[in-house]
C-alpha positions as CSV (number, residue, x, y, z in Angstrom):
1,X,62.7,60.2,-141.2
2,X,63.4,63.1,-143.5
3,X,67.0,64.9,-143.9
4,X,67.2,68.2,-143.8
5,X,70.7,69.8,-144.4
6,X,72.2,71.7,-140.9
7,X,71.6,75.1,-142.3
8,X,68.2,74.6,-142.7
9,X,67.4,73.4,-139.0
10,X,69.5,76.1,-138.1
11,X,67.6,78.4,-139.9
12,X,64.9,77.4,-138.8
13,X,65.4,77.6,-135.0
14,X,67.1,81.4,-135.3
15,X,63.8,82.8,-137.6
16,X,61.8,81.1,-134.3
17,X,64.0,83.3,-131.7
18,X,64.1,86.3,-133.8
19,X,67.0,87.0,-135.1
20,X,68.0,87.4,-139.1
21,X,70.4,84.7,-140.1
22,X,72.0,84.3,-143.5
23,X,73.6,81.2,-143.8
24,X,75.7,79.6,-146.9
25,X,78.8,77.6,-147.3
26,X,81.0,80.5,-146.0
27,X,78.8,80.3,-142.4
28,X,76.5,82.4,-140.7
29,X,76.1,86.0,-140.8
30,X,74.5,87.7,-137.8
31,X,73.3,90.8,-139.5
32,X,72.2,92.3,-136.1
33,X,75.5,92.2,-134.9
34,X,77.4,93.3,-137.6
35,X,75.1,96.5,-138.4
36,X,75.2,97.4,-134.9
37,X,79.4,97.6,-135.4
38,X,78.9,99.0,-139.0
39,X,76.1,101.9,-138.1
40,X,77.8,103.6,-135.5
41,X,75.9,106.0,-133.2
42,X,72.6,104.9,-135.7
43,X,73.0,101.3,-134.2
44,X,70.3,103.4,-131.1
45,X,67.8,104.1,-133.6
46,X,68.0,101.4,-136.3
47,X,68.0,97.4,-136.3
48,X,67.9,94.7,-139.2
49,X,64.1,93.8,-139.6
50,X,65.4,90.6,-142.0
51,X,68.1,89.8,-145.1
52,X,66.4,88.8,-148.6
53,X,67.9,88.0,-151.8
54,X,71.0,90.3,-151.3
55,X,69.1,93.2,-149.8
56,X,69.3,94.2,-146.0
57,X,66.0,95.8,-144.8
58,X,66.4,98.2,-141.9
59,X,64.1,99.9,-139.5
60,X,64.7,103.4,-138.5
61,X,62.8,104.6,-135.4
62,X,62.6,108.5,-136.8
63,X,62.9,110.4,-139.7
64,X,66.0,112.7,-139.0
65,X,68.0,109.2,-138.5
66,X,66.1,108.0,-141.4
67,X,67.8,110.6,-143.5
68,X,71.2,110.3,-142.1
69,X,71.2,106.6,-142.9
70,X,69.8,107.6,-146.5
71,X,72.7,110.0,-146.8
72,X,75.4,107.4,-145.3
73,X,74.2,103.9,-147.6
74,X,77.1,103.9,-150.1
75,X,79.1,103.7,-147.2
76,X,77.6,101.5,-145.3
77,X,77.0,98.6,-148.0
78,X,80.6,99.1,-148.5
79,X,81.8,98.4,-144.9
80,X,79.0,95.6,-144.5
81,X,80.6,93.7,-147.5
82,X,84.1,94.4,-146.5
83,X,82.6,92.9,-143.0
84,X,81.0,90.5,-143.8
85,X,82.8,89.4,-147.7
86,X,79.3,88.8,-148.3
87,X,77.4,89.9,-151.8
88,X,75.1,93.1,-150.6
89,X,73.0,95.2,-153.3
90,X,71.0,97.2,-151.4
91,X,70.1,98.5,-147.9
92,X,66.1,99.4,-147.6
93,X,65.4,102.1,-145.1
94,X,62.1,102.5,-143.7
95,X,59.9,103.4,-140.3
């Protein structure tokens, strides 16, 4: 029988039910939950499509919230990281 370290089954099994897990020594993230808190009123018209190599990708449902998020991503990396005390370069918008 093969080992596999927890995180990996668990990572595993949460990619499976569709949600966007980052896991590391510190524990797991649940980036759906946390930008939900951290977007404010854009949590209606956004979610987190996955977490890769330090940059959150995010799906906006229209353009005029597209823009606002655009406006807002300073801000919102920095309240992610201070959320999260987790290592965020970027935030990808797209529809």
């Amino acid at each position: 029988m093969t080992e596999k370290r927890i995180s990996e089954i668990l990572s595993s099994v949460l990619s499976g039910i569709g949600t966007t897990p980052d896991i590391s020594r510190s524990g797991i993230v649940d980036w759906d939950k946390i930008w939900a808190e951290v977007s404010g009123e854009g949590k209606r018209f956004s979610y987190v499509r996955k977490m890769d190599k330090d940059v959150l990708y995010v799906c906006v449902k229209n353009s005029a919230w597209l823009l606002e998020m655009k406006k807002n991503k300073k801000d919102l990396i920095q309240r992610l990281k201070e959320r999260t005390g987790k290592m965020l370069k970027d935030i990808k918008f797209y529809r």
